[in-house]
N, C-alpha and C positions, 0 to 999 in steps of 0.2 A: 504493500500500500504506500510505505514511505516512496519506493522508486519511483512508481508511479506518479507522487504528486512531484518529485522531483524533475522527473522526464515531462511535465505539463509545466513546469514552471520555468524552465531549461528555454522550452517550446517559446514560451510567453518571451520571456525575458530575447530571445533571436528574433522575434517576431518588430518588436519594440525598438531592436537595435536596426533591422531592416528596414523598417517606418522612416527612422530620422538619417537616416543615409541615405533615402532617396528611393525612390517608384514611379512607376509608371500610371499614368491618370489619364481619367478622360480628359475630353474637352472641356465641359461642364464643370466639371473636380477641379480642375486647372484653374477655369476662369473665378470659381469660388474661392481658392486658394490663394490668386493674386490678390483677389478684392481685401481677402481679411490679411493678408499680411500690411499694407498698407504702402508703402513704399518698395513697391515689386522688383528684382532684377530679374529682367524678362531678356535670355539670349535669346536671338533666332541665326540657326546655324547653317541655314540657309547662302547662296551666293549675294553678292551685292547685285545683279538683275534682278533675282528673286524678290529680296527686299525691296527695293525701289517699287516694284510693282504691288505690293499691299503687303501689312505685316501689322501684328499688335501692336498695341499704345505701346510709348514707353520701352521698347523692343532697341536694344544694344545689338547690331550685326556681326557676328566673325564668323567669319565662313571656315567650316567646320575641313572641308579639302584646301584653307590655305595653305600657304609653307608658312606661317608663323600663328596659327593657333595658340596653341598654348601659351606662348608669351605674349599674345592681344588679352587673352581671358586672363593672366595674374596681374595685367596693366589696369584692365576695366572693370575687372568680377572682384567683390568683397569676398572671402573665405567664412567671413561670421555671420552671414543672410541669405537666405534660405534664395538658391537658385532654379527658376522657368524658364526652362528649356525647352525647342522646338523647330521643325523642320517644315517641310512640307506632305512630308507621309508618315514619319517614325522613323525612318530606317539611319538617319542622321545622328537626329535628335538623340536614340537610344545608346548612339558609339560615343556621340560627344558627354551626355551624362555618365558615362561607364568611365572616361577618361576626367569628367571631373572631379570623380567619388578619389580616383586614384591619386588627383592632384589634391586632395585634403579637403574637400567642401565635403561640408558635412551632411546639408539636408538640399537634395537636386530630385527637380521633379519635370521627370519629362513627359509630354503630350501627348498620348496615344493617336495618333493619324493626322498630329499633324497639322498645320493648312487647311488641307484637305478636310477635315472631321470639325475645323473651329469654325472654315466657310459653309457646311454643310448644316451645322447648328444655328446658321444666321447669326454669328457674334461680328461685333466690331471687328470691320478691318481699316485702320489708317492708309492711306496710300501715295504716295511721294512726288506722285505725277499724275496728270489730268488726266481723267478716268478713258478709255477709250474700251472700245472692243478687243477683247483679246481672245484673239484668232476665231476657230470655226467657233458660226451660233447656233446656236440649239436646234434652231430652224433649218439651217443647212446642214445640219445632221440629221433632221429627221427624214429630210428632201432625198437625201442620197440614200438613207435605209429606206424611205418608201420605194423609191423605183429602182432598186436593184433587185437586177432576175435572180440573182442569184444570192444564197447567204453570205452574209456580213461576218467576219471576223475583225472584231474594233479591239486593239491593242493598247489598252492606256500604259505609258510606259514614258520616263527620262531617262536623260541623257548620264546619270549619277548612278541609278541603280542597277546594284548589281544580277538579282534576279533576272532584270528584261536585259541586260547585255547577255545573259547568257541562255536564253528563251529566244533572243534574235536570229540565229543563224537558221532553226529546224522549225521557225514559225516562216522564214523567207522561204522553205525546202515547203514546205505546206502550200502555202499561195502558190507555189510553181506544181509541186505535183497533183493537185486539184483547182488548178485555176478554172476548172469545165464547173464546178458546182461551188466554192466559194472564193470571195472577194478579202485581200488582208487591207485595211487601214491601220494603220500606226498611226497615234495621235501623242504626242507630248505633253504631258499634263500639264507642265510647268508651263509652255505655251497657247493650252487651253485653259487656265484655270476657272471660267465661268463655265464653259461646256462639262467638266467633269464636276464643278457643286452642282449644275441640273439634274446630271445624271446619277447623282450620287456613290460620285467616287471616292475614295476614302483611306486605300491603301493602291500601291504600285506592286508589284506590277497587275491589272486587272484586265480579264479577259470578260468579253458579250460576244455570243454567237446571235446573230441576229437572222430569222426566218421569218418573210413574210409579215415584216413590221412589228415583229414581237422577238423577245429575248429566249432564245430556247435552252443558253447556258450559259453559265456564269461559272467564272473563275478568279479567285484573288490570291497569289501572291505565288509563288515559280510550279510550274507544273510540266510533266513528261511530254515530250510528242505526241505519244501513244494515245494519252488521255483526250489529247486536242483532235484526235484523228477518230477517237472513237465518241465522240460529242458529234464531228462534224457526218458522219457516217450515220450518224442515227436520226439527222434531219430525212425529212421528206423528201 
């Protein structure tokens, strides 16, 4: 009985140290978590394109692929307040919090999806330059899935992640050895990003098989050939 309560207390007490080191949060968690600390350090890990083109209030930039990283974060990031962090999918966000836990911040909270999942929540985005269209609209994506004969493979996908660089070569081998029954679109999220909050994109890399103006599959985040081949095979 005593080990027991030992081994639950063991539990707690890891549980408790894992809290104030840092986790991964919603969007919504996120945006709760800035509010009540009050004077927020909000990264975004993001490129300077990225940021210039919309990002949260109060949002500090270092781009998380620069060559000086680390030494822009111990120039501009406090060590003693509690650090939000954020990308545009997660997949940044989550290596740059892992490397700040290591650089001695103590409590880093990074944003589950992202960009992606805070524009999908309709939260505030700040934006550094005069709102314009950016890239395909919703409407010319619906335009191109309604009149295509054929099924739509829509590739949401950047130019940073590593999942769709490595889904690119045998998604290119697909479009070519069934070009007779579907169509490949590659779409750049970072350079769609109103097109994929419509569509409710959320993580990279995401796959939509589209049939007849409807979604017959769906896929988020790295997936085999095979799989893709046997989605597209089970269309009509």
């Amino acid at each position: 009985m005593k080990l027991k309560y030992l081994l639950l207390m063991l539990g707690f007490m890891w549980a408790c140290q894992s809290a104030s080191n840092g986790q991964a949060v919603s969007a919504d968690d996120f945006d709760k978590k800035i509010k009540a600390a009050g004077k927020a350090q909000v990264l975004d890990v993001r490129s300077t394109e990225e940021f210039t083109g919309g990002h949260l209030a109060n949002a500090t930039n270092i781009d998380w692929n620069g060559d000086d990283f680390e030494k822009q974060v111990k120039a501009q990031v406090k060590t003693n307040e509690p650090v939000f962090v954020y990308c545009l999918s997660g997949g940044r966000s989550a290596r740059a919090a892992s490397k700040l836990r290591e650089m001695g911040y103590k409590e880093v909270y990074d944003m589950q999806g992202g960009m992606m999942a805070w524009r999908a929540a309709n939260k505030n985005v700040v934006s550094g330059k005069a709102a314009a269209p950016s890239g395909i609209t919703l409407e010319q994506f619906n335009h191109k899935i309604k009149n295509s004969s054929k099924m739509v493979l829509v590739d949401f996908n950047a130019v940073w992640c590593g999942p769709c660089k490595k889904m690119a070569p045998f998604l290119e081998e697909i479009s070519k050895e069934k070009a007779d029954k579907v169509e490949l679109w590659k779409i750049d999220a970072d350079q769609n990003a109103d097109l994929a909050k419509s569509l409710g994109i959320e993580a990279l890399p995401t796959l939509l098989l589209y049939q007849n103006n409807s979604i017959i599959w769906k896929n988020i985040g790295f997936v085999e050939k095979a799989t893709i081949e046997k989605a597209i095979a089970s269309g009509k």
